[in-house]
N, C-alpha and C positions, 0 to 999 in steps of 0.2 A: 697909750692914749693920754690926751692931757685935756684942760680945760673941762667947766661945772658939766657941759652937756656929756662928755665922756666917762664922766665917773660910775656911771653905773654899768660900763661898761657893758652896751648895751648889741655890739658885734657878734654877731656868732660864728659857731663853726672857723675859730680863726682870721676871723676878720679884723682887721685892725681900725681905731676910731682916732678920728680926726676932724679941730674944728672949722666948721661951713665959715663962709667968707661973708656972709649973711646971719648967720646965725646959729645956731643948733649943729648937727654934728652930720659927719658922712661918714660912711664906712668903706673900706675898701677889702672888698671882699676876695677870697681866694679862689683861687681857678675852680670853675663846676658849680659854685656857689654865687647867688645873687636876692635882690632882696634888699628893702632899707635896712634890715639887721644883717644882713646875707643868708636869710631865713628857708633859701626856697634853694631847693636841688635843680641845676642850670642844666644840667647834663646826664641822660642815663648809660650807665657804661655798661645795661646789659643788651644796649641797642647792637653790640658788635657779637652777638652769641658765645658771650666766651666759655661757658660750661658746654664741656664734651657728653651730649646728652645729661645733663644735669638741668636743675632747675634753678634760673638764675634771679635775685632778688636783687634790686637797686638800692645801693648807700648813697649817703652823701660822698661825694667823692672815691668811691670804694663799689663795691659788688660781695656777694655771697654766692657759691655755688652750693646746691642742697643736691648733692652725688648718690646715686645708686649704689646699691652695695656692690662689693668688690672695685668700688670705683672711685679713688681718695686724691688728692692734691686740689690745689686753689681753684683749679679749672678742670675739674674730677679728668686729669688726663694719664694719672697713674692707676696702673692694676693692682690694686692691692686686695688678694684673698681673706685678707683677716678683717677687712672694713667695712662694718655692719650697714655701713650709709650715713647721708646724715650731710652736714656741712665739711666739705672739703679742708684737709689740712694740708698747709705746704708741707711738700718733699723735698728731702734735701738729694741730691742729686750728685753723684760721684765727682763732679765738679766743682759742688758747691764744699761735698766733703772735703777735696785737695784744697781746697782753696781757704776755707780752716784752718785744716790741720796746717798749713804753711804761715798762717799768721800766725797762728797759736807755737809754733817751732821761733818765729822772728822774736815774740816777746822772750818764751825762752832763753835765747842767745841774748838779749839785752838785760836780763836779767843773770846770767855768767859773767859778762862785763862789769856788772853792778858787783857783784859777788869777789871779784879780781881772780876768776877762776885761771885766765890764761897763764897769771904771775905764778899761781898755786900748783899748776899742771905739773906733775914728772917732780914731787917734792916729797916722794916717798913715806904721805903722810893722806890718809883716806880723808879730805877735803866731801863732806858728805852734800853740803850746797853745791855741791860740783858732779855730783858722781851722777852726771846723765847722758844721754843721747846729745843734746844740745849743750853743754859744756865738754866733751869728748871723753866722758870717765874719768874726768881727773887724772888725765895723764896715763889711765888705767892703774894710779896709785888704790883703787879699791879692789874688790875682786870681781864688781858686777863690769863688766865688757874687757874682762881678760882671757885669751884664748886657752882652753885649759890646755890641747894638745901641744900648745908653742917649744914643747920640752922633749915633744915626742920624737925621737929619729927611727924609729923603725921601720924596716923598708916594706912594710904594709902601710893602707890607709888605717890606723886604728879606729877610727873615729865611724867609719863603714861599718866595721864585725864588732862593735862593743856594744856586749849585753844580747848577742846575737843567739846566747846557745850553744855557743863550740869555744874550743880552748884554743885561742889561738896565741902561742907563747913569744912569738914576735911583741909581743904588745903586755905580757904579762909581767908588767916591770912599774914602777911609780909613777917614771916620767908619761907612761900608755896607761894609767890607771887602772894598772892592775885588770885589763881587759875586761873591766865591766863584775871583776868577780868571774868569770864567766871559766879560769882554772881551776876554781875550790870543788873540791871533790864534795857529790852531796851524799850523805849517810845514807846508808840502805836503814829501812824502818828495823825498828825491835821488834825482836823474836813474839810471833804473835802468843808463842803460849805464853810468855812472861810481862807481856806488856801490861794487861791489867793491872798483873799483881805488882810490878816497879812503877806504876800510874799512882799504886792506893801506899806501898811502900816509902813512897820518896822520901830522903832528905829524915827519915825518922827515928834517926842516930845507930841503926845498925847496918851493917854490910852484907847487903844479899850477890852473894856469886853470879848468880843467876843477869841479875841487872848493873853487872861494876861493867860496864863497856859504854862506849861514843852513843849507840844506836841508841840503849836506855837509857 
C-alpha cells in the first residue's frame, strides 16, 4: 500500500490498499471477501455441503468440518477408527504419499550432484554423503546396498535355506555364509547330576572331572 490514507493499513483479510482518485483509499479485496476493509465474508462455502455428514461451519474463505467420530479428513470422507471426532484433519492419500516421497527422492539426487557423488562412485573409498538409495551406494564402495550373496556359486539358492534349521552344506562355505550357522553342531545340555554343582564350581581354580567337557 502506499500513500497517508494506507498507512494504517486499514485492508483486511488480504486485501490490498490503494489510493482513491478523489481521495481517501480503496481496497481491493480477495475473492469471497468484500466490504470497505473487505470486512464482510461474500461467500459461504458451506452452501455446497461439503462435510460427509459432518457439521459444516463457514470461514472466511475457508470452511471447517466438525466430523463424527470414526469419521476424519477436511470433508470427514475418511474412516478412520481411532478418531474420537471433532474437526476434520486432512489425509494424506497414497497419492499424495507417492507424490512426496518422489519430490523428497528429486531433492535427494540434487543434492548427490551437489555432493559430486557421481565423480566419487566406484572409488573404492566409503563416500558416506553418498552412501544412499538416491546417490546409488556410492558405487556400492560402502557395505549398505552390497549384495551379500554376489560371491555365492552354489548350485542351491542359499539365500532361500539360510538360518532355516537344516545343514545345508552346499552353502556351508564363506562365500554362502556359512549357511546362516545353521552346520554348527549344538551341544547336548550338561549332565543333569553335575550341572549345579559345575554352575556353583566354575572357573574357581580347581579341575572337577566331572565338569572338564564342551556341555559344562
Amino acid at each position: 500500500f502506499s500513500g497517508f490514507d494506507c498507512d494504517s493499513d486499514p485492508c483486511q483479510n488480504g486485501g490490498s490498499c490503494r489510493i482513491a482518485d478523489g481521495g481517501g483509499y480503496i481496497c481491493d479485496c480477495v475473492a469471497g471477501t468484500t466490504g470497505t476493509n473487505c470486512e464482510i465474508d461474500s461467500f459461504n462455502e458451506c452452501d455446497s455441503n461439503p462435510c460427509h455428514g459432518g457439521i459444516c461451519q463457514d470461514k472466511l474463505g475457508d470452511y471447517v468440518c466438525y466430523c463424527s467420530p470414526k469419521h476424519n479428513g477436511k470433508n470427514c470422507e475418511h474412516y478412520d477408527p481411532n478418531f474420537p471426532g471433532g474437526i476434520g484433519n486432512p489425509v494424506f492419500t497414497t497419492v499424495d504419499s507417492n507424490r512426496v516421497y518422489h519430490q523428497d527422492l528429486e531433492l535427494q539426487k540434487q543434492q548427490c550432484l551437489q555432493n559430486q557423488c557421481p565423480q566419487k562412485k566406484g572409488n573404492n573409498r566409503c563416500d558416506e554423503e553418498c552412501n544412499t538409495y538416491a546417490c546409488d551406494f556410492d558405487g556400492n564402495d560402502c557395505s549398505l546396498g552390497i549384495n551379500p550373496w554376489a560371491n555365492c556359486t552354489a548350485p542351491i539358492k542359499c539365500w532361500d535355506v539360510f538360518m532355516n534349521g537344516h545343514c545345508d552344506k552346499e552353502c556351508n562355505n564363506p562365500q554362502c555364509l556359512f549357511d546362516g550357522r545353521d552346520c554348527e553342531k549344538s551341544l547336548p545340555p550338561c549332565n543333569p547330576i553335575y550341572d549345579a554343582y559345575c554352575q556353583k564350581h566354575y572357573a574357581n581354580g580347581y579341575c572337577d572331572y566331572g565338569c572338564n567337557n564342551e556341555e559344562c
